[in-house]
N, C-alpha and C positions, 0 to 999 in steps of 0.2 A: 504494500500500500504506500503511495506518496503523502505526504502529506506536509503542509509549509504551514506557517502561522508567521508571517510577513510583519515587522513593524513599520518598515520604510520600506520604498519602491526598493525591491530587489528583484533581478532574472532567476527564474523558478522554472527548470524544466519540467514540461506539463506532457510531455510527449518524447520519452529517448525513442522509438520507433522510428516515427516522422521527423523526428529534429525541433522540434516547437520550445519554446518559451516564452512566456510575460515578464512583459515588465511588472511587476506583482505590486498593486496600488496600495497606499496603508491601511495596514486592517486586515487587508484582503488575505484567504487560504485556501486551497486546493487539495480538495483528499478525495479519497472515491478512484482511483484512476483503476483503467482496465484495458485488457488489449480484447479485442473481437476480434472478427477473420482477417476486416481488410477497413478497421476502424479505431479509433481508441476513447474511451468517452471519460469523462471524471466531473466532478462537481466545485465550482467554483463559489466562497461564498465571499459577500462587498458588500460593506453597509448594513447588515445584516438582511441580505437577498441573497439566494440559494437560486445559481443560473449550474443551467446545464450546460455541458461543454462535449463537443464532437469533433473529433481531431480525424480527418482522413480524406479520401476523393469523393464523397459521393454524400452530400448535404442533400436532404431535404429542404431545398432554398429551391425559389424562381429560376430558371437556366436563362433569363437574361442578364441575372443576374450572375449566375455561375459563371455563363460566358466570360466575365469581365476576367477572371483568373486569370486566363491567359495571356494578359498584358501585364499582370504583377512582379515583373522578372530579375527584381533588382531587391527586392524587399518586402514582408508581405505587405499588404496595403487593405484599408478597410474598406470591402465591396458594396454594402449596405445594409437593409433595416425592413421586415416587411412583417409582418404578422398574418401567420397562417398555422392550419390544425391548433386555434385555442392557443395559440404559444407568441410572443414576441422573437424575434430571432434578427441574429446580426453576424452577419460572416465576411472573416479574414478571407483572403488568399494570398499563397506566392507559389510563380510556376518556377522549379527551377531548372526547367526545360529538359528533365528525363522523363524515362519512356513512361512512368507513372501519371502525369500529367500534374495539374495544379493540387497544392496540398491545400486542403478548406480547415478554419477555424469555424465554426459554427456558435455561439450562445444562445441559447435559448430557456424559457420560460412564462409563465400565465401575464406575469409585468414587470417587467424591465426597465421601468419609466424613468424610476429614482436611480438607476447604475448606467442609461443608456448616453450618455455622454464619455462615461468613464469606457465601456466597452468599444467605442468607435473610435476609439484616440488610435490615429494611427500608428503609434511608436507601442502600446499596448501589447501586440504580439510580434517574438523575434524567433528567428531562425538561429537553430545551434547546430546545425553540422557544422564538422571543421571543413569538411569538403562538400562546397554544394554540387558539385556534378556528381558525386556520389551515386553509385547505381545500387540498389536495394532487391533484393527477391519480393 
């Protein structure tokens, strides 16, 4: 189990599989983590709101919005904000152009309202491979 209990913004890998980290805002902790087949999920909790978190290719997000992944190539970048299935939801992506395609940050939750500034900050989530062409199974 991961789990971080953050005083100050500190980088928290949230994802060794995919490479992922936040920048971990104060207060904020992350426990819950889990690998799935071809995903990694864990619980984020900020301000005392309890978001869910979905690290891997294939969010339940808009594909106009998925689309945008593909031009994240440099860092991930925050793609946006839509509320669907009961949930508010806000997803990162960065592509970093292997055969996997774009890695998605997803948050999600019933309301998001009071954290959804802090979750769209784009410096919010960072890549931690040491080698981002890195090819993965």
């Amino acid at each position: 189990m991961l789990l971080c209990g953050c005083s100050a913004s500190e980088k928290q890998v949230i994802s060794s599989r995919y490479g992922v980290c936040i920048e971990m805002p104060s207060g904020g902790s992350y426990s819950d983590y889990k690998q799935q087949i071809d995903y990694d999920t864990g619980v984020l909790e900020l301000n005392s709101v309890v978001i869910d978190v979905m690290i891997g290719g294939h969010p339940r997000f808009s594909q106009s919005v998925k689309r945008k992944g593909k031009g994240a190539i440099h860092e991930f970048q925050f793609l946006g904000f839509e509320r669907s299935d009961g949930q508010d939801k806000l997803l990162h992506a960065y592509d970093r152009q292997d055969r996997r395609g774009p890695v998605f940050v997803m948050f999600s939750g019933p309301d998001l309202s009071a954290v959804r500034k802090s979750l769209s900050d784009a410096r919010l989530i960072r890549n931690c491979l040491q080698n981002q062409k890195e090819e993965q199974p």
